[in-house]
N, C-alpha and C positions, 0 to 999 in steps of 0.2 A: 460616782467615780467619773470623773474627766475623761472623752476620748481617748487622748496621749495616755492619762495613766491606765485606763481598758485595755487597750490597744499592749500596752509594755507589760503589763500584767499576764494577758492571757497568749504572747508573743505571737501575737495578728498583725502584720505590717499594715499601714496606712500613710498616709500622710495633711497635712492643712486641716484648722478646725473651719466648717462651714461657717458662713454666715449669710442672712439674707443680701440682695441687691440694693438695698437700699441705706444699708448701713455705709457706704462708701461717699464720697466727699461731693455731696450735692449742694444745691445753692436755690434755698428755700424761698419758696414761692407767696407759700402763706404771709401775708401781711406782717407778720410778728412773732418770730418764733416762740415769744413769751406772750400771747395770747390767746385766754383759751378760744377753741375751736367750739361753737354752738350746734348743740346734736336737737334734730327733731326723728323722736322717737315714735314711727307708724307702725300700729299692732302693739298695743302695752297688756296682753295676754304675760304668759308666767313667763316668756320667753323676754318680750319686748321688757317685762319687772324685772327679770333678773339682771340684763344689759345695764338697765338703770342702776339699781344698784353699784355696779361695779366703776360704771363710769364715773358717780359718787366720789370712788376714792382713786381717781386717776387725773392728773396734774393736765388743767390746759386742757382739759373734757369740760366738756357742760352740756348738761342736758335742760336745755331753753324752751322747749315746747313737746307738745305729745299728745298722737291721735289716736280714737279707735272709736267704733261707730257702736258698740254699747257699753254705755252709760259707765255703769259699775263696775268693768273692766278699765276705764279710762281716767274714773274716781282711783283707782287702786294704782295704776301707774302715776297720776299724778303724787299720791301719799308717795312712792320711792324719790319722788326729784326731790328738787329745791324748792322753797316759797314761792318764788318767780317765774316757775315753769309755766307756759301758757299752754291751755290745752283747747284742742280741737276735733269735732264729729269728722270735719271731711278734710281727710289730707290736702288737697288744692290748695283750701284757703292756710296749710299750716306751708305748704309750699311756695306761696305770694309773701312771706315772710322772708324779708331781704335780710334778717339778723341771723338766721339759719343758714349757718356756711356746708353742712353735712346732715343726712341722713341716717336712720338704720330701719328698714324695710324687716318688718317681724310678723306680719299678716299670715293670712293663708296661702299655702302656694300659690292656687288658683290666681292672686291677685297680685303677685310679686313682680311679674315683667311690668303690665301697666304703670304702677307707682313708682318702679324702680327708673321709665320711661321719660314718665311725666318731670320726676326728680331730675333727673340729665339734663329736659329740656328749661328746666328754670335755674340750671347754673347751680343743681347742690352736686357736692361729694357720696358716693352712694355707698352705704354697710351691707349688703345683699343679704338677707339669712338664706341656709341651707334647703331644700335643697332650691337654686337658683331661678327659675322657672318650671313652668307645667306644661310639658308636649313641647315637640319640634318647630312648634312656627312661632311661640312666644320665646325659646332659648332664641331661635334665630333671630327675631325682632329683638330682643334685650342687646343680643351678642353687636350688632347693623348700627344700636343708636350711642352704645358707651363707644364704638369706634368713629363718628360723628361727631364725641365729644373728649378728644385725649386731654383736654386739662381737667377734667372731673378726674377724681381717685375715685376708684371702681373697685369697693372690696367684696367677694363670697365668704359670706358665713362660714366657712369650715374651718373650725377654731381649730382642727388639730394640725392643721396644716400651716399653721402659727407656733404649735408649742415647739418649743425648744426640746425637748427629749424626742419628739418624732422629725424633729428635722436631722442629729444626731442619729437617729437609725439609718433613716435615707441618707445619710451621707456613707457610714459603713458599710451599707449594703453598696452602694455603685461605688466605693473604693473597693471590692471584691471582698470582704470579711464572711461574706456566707456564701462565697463562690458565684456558680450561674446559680439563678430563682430558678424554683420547676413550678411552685406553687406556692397560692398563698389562701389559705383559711381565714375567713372572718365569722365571727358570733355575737349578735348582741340581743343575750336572753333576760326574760323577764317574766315575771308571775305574779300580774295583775290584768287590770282590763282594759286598761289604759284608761279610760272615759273621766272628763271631768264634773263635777258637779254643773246641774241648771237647775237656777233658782226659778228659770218658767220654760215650761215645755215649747215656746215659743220662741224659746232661744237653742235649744237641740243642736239644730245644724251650725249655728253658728260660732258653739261655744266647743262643739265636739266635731269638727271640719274634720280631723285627721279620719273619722271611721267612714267617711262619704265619698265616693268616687270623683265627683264636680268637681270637689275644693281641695283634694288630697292624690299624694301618692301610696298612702299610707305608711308600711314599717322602710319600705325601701327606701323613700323618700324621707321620711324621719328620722331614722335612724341608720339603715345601710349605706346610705350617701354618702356619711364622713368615711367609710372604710371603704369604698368605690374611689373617692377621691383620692384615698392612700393610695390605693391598688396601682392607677394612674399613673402617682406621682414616681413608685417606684418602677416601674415597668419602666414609665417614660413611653408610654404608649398606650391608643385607645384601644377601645376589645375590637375584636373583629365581630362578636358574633356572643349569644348567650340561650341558655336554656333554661327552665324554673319550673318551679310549679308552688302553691302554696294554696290555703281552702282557708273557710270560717271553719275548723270545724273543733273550737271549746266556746269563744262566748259567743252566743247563739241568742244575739242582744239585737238585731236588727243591723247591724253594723254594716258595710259595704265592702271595705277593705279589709284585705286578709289577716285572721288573729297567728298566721306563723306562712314564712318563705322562704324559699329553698330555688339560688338562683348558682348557676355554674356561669362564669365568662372567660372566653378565649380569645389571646393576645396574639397578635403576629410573630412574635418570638417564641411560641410555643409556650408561654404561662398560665395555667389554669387559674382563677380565685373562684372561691366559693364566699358565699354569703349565706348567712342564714337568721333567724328570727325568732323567737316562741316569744309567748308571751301566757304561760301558762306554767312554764319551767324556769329557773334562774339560775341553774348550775353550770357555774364558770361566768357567767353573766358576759362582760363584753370582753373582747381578746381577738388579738391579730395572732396568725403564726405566718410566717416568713420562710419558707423550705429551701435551703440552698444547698452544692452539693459540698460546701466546707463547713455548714452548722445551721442551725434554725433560729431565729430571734423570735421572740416570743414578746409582744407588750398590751399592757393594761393601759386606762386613760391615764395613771402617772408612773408608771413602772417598764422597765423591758429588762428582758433577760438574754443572754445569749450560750447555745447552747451547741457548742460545738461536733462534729459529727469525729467521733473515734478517740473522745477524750474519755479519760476516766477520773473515776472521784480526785480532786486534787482542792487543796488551799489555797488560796493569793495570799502572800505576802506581802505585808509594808503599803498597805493601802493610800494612796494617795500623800507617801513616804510619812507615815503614821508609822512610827514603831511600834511595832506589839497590833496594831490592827490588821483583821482580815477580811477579805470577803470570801464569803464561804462558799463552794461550788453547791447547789439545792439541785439535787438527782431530779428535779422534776424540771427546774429553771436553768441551770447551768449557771453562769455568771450574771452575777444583778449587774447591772447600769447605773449607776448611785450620780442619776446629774441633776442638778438643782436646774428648777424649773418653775414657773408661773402657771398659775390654772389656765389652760387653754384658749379660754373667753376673755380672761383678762389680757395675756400675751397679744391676742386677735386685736381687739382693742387699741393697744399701744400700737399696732403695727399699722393702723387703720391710721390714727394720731401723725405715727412719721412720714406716714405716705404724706400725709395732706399736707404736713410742715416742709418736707424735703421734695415736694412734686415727683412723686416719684411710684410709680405702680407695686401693689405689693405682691408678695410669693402667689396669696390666694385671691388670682383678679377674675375677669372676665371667662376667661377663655380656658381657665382649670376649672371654673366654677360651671360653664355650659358644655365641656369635655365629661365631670359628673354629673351634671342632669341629665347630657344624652342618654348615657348608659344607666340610669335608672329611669328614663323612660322605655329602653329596650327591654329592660327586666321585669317591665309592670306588661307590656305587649305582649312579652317569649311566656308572662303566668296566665294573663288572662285571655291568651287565643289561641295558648298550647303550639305555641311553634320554635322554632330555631327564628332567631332575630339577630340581623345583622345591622352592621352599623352604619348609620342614615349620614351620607356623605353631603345630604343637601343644604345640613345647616352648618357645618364648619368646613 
């Protein structure tokens, strides 16, 4: 269901459908707007495969070259390109490559300012994956060298901060549909070990970075990020301040970073969010709740609900002026959200694409992208040294 019909349905006032900045009348930079753009893909792990994939089947993409310093990981990226993809051990020399108009940086944290650096200084467009850098003086450095370079497009990894149904929430939310926010709950559980196969124990750390302190944030970082960024985006403001705590204590595998976290951060307008992790439980798996004091929005990675506060069971009628259709109120969800939308990675993608073709910075750049890494480096700080952490003013 469309805004306007949401909105006329559950008789919520609003008004204007969002859109991003970039969709307004720009005058492209890119050589050719009917050109594809040439992606060199660093880090072809299952992250940097899957990117590939997708760009595959995306008009005026191309993925031209592609790094990663083992072997077998770099063989298995190359199998998702084209025939013609060139692949390379050391990012540099795929950076000295003047056919390579753009990047997508998919390594390990630990390594993502550096390449994302180097990339700036040889004139590519950079993909950043999530979360943006590691500790406050590489956000800071990342943040000092894309502002040295404003003709690079500067995208962060957080696909959801691309999809079209999470841009459609934060719009209703800051048009007032859930009133004032008091709070916002996040969850993203799971009931594995997370650990990837090695084919030599001498690949350990490098193939399983996310459970090691040096190269990882770990779940915060992996996966809390995109819901910190949400948190962010809808507050419209950074935390002031956070508290956590989380342990190793089910796989009990050697591992570094925490198998479950339990992080609170408070906003200057007085909004709590919570964050949380398992990876031992998967009930309810990932899910935002949104608490306002006119209803709760509740969303999945493709779904949201809204769930009004002092409503009772009711129908919608004439759905998206469907005669005989309805949307049904679900005592648990309240009203679904039925908006047609793109996988979040692909949406990310395109939005990465128009940047470059219309010069033009996207929703999720620089400085949303080191706004959430701050705050999950406070939340790896406030678990592992047991304190109240406030927000470090010296790198933004």
């Amino acid at each position: 269901m469309k805004r306007r019909d949401f909105i006329k349905k559950t008789g919520i006032a609003t008004v204007g459908l969002a859109s991003p900045a970039y969709l307004g009348a720009m005058s492209p930079s890119f050589s050719n707007a009917n050109s594809a753009i040439n992606i060199g893909v660093i880090g072809t792990g299952s992250r940097g495969q899957g990117l590939t994939s997708i760009i595959n089947n995306i008009d005026n993409l191309n993925v031209a070259a592609a790094c990663d310093v083992i072997p077998f990981r770099l063989a298995e990226g190359l199998s998702r390109a084209n025939e013609k993809t060139m692949g390379y051990a050391d990012y540099r020399k795929l950076l000295d490559n003047n056919d390579i108009d753009a990047v997508i940086v998919a390594t390990p944290l630990d390594s993502h300012a550096q390449i994302a650096i180097d990339a700036l200084d040889a004139g590519k467009h950079v993909y950043c994956e999530k979360t943006l850098a590691k500790g406050y003086d590489d956000i800071g450095a990342l943040v000092r060298k894309a502002q040295q370079h404003p003709d690079s497009i500067f995208q962060t990894g957080h696909q959801y901060h691309s999809s079209r149904l999470y841009t459609e929430v934060v719009a209703l939310i800051k048009e007032g549909t859930a009133g004032t926010i008091g709070a916002i709950n996040c969850q993203w559980n799971r009931n594995g070990n997370w650990r990837r196969p090695v084919p030599d124990p001498k690949l350990e750390r490098a193939i399983n970075w996310r459970m090691y302190r040096e190269y990882s944030g770990g779940l915060v970082a992996e996966l809390s990020s995109h819901q910190i960024d949400f948190a962010n985006w809808v507050v419209d403001q950074t935390p002031t301040q956070v508290v956590g705590t989380g342990g190793i204590d089910y796989w009990k595998d050697g591992r570094e970073t925490y198998d479950n976290i339990h992080l609170v951060y408070a906003y200057p307008n007085g909004v709590k969010a919570t964050f949380s992790c398992l990876t031992n439980n998967a009930k309810d798996g990932y899910q935002i709740k949104i608490h306002g004091s006119k209803g709760t929005f509740i969303i999945g990675t493709n779904n949201a609900w809204f769930y009004p506060e002092g409503r009772k069971n009711v129908t919608v009628k004439d759905v998206d002026g469907v005669s005989g259709a309805t949307a049904q109120w679900d005592a648990e969800k309240g009203y679904p959200l039925n908006l047609t939308h793109l996988n979040p990675s692909k949406q990310a993608l395109l939005d990465f694409r128009e940047a470059i073709t219309n010069n033009v910075q996207p929703e999720s750049d620089i400085i949303t992208g080191a706004k959430a890494a701050i705050a999950v480096q406070m939340g790896l700080d406030a678990m592992y040294e047991n304190k109240v952490v406030t927000w470090n003013k010296t790198v933004l």
